[in-house]
N, C-alpha and C positions, 0 to 999 in steps of 0.2 A: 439511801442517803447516808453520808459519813457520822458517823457519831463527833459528837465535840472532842472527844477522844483521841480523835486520828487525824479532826484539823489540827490538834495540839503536836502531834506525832510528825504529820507531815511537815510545819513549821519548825519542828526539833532538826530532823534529818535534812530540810534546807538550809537552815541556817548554823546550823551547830554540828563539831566534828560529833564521832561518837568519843564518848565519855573514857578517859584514860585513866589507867591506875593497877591495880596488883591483878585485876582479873582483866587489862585491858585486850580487845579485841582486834586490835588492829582499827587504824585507820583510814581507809580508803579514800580518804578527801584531802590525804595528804599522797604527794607523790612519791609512787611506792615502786620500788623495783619491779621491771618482769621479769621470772629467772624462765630459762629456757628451759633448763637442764633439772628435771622433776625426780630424777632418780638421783641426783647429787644432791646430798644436803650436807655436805665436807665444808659449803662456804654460806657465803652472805653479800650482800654488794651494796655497798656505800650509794652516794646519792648522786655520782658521776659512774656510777654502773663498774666501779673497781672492786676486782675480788678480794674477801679476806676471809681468810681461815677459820672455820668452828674451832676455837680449843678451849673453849671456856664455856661455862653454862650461859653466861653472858653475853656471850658473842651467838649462841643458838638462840635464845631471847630475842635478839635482833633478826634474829632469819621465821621465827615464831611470829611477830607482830609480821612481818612481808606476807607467810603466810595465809593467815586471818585475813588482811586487808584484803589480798586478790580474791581470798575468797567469797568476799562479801561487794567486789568488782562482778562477779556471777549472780551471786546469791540475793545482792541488794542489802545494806547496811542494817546492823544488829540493832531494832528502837531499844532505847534507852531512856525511857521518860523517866521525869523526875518523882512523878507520882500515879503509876500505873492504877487501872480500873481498881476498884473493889475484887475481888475474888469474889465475894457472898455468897461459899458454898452453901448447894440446898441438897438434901436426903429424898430423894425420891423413892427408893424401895429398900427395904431391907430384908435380907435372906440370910440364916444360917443354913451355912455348907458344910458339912463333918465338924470342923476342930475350929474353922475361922466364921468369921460374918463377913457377907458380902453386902456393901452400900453400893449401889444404883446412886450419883448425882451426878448435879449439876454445875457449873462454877463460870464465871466470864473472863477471859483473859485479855482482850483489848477493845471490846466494845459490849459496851451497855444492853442494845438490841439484839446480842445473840449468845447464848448461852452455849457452852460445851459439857459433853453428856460422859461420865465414864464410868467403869467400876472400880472400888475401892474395898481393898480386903483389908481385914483387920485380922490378927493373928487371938487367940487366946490370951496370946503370953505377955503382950502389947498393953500398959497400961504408962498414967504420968508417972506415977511412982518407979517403972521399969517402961522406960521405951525403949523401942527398939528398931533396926534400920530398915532401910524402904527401900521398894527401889520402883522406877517407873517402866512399866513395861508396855512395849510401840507394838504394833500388829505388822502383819504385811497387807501385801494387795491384794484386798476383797471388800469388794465394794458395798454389797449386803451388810456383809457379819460386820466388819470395824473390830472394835473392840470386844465383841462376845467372843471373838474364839482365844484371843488369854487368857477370859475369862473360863474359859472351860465350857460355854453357855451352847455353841454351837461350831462348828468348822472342823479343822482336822484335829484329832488327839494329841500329834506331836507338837501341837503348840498351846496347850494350855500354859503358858508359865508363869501366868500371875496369879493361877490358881496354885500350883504346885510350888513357886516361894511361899506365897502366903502360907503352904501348909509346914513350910517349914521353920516360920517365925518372923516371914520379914510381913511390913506391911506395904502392900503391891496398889499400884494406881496403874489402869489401863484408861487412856480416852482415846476416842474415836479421832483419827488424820484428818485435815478438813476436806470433805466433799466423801467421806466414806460415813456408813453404818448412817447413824442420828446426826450428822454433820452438814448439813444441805453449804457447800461456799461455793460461790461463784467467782473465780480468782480472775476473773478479767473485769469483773465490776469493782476490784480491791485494788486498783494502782499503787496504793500508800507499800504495795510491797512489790518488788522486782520481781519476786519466785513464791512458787508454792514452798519452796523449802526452806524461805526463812518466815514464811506464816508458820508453819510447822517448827520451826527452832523454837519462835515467841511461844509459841500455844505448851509448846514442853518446858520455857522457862516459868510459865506460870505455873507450868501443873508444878513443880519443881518449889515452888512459890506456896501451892496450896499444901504438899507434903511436910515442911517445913514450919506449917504455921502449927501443926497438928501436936497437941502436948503428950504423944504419947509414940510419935519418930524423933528418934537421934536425929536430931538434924546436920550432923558432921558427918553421918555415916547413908549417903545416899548412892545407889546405881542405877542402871539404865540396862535393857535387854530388850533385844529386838529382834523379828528374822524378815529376811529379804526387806520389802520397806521398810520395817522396822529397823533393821538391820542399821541400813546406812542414818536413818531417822535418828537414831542412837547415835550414831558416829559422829554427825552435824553436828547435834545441838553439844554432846562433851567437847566439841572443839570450843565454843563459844561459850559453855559457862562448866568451871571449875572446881562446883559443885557437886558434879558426877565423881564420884572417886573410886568406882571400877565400873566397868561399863564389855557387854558382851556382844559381839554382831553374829550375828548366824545368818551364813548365804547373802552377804550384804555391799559384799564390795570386790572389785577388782581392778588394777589398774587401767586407766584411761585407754590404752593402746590392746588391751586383751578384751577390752567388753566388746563383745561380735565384730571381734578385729578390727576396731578401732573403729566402729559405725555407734557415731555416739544418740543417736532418735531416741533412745529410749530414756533417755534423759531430759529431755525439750518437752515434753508434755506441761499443760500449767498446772500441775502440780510440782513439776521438780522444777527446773532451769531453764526455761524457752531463751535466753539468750545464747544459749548454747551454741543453738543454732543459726538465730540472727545474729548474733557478731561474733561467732565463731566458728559459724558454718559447721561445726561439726565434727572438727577437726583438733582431736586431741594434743595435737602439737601448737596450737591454737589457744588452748583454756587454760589460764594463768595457773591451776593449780594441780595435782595430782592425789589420790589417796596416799602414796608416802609420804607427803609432807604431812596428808591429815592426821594421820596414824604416828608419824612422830611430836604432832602438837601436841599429844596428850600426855606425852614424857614428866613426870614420873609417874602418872596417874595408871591405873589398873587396866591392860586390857588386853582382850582372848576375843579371837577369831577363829569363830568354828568356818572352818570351808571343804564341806565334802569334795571329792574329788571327780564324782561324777557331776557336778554344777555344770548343767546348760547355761544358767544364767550368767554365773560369774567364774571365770576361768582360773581354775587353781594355781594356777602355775603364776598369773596377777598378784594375788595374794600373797604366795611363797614368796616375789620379790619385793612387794612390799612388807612384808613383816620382815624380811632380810637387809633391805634397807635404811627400816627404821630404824633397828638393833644398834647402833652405834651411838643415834643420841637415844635410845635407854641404858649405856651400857656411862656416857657421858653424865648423866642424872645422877649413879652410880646403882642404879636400882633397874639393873637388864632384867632380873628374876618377874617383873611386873610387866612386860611384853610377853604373850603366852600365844600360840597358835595351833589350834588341832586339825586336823584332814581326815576324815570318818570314810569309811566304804561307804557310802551313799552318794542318794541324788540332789535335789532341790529340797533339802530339808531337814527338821533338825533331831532326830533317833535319839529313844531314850538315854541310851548311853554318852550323849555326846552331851544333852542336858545336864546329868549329871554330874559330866564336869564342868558344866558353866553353873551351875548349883556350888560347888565344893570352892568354884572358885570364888565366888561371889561367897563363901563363907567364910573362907581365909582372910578375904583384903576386905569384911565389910564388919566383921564378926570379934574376928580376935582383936 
């Protein structure tokens, strides 16, 4: 049964665009260009589909909200209540780890009857007197662990990284993707959302929500780090809120036309996009948006994509052209320095030394 929460929600999203302003998202209830052409973002198209030239940040603004909008034509529109749940974080377990504590909680992000379970590192160095920045880190697919193996608690080594920020001063929030780890969702008994992966944007605007409340995070100084779901998890939710001010994908993405040559299924599950497939059959030439346009919405904001070059998953050479693509509105922003991309000798996954540099970099644009 719907909590009163999401009749309120549902009634927002029928009758109300979503909410415009300095962090607007696009709005898709308004008639919104479809651009064809995913690897051009040279223009913009009026509202008789006439091309006109990016030369101003102004005029990229205008091809930013087209953006957004189509993508939340996929995704299903960004809720925007006026008065979102309680957060009421709750402490379930508390552990010292070496140099940081680790909190086990709880917290609710848009209904009442179900609670989302995460870990939360706290640094030494982390006090209200001295806070210091945060950043949230997303897991990949595994459906067991969830959020234990950021945490360090169980799964593979090369992805502890909420443990290993935290030991290096930030304070790290992992929660569990919904329907993984301590997550039980049933995303076809949740209509109130189009996709699993804008339940997933909301759940990380809240967690973003509870970081933020906390008097001992900067709250200007927040990032995001992900790999493979994680990866693109990161990617979403910094399209959609501006509060991520660097943000890292590892193994996370590749353009529409390179993912298993343009055989888009793996996408359509109800956790990401099942329209994908119903009204778009599948067919990348088909889905109003592309990763270069997402990768350049984040302009001027921070961000590094690790993509080893043996990636079965996501095909390198996707990536190459979109970070190549992007490069002109970061270069437009006047801050190209803040578009960063590695390729590591490896496979599906992210080697300490590739961390490293998503460590240093998250130190430069989160620190100094």
């Amino acid at each position: 049964m719907l909590s009163r929460y999401f009749c309120f929600v549902i009634c927002m999203i029928t009758c109300c665009p979503v909410v415009c302003g300095a962090d607007d998202p696009g709005n898709p209830r308004q008639q919104v260009p479809v651009y064809q052409e995913h690897l051009d973002l040279s223009y913009y198209l009026d509202s008789a589909g006439k091309k006109h030239s990016v030369q101003s940040w102004e005029d990229w603004n205008i091809r930013r909200g087209h953006i957004l909008a189509n993508m939340q034509t996929v995704m299903g529109e960004v809720p925007r209540p006026t008065k979102p749940v309680p957060l009421d974080l709750k402490v379930l377990e508390e552990t010292i780890v070496g140099s940081v504590k680790r909190l086990k909680i709880s917290y609710h992000t848009d209904d009442l009857n179900q609670r989302v379970k995460a870990y939360l590192f706290v640094p030494d160095s982390a006090s209200p007197e001295h806070p210091v920045p945060a950043i949230l880190c997303l897991h990949q697919t595994n459906s067991s662990t969830g959020k234990e193996e950021p945490a360090g608690i169980k799964g593979l080594p090369n992805l502890k990284y909420a443990l290993e920020l935290a030991e290096r001063g930030y304070v790290t929030l992992a929660p569990d993707y919904p329907s993984f780890g301590e997550y039980p969702y049933d995303f076809k008994a949740h209509p109130e959302y189009r996709s699993g992966t804008m339940k997933a944007i909301y759940d990380n605007m809240r967690s973003l929500d509870l970081l933020q409340s906390l008097d001992y995070v900067q709250g200007d100084r927040i990032g995001c780090i992900g790999h493979s779901l994680g990866g693109h998890n990161t990617m979403f939710t910094a399209a959609f809120d501006s509060r991520i001010k660097a943000l890292v994908s590892s193994c996370g993405f590749t353009r529409f036309h390179k993912y298993y040559g343009g055989k888009l299924k793996g996408w359509t599950s109800d956790r990401y996009m099942p329209v994908i497939n119903s009204e778009y059959q599948n067919n990348p030439d088909l889905v109003p948006f592309d990763f270069t346009e997402i990768v350049a919405s984040f302009a001027p904001r921070a961000f590094l994509a690790c993509a080893p070059i043996s990636d079965s998953n996501f095909e390198v050479s996707g990536v190459k052209d979109v970070v190549r693509i992007a490069q002109p509105v970061y270069a437009l922003s006047s801050q190209p320095e803040n578009l960063q991309a590695v390729y590591p000798e490896a496979k599906h996954d992210f080697p300490p030394a590739t961390r490293e540099t998503a460590y240093q970099f998250f130190d430069h644009h989160l620190k100094q």
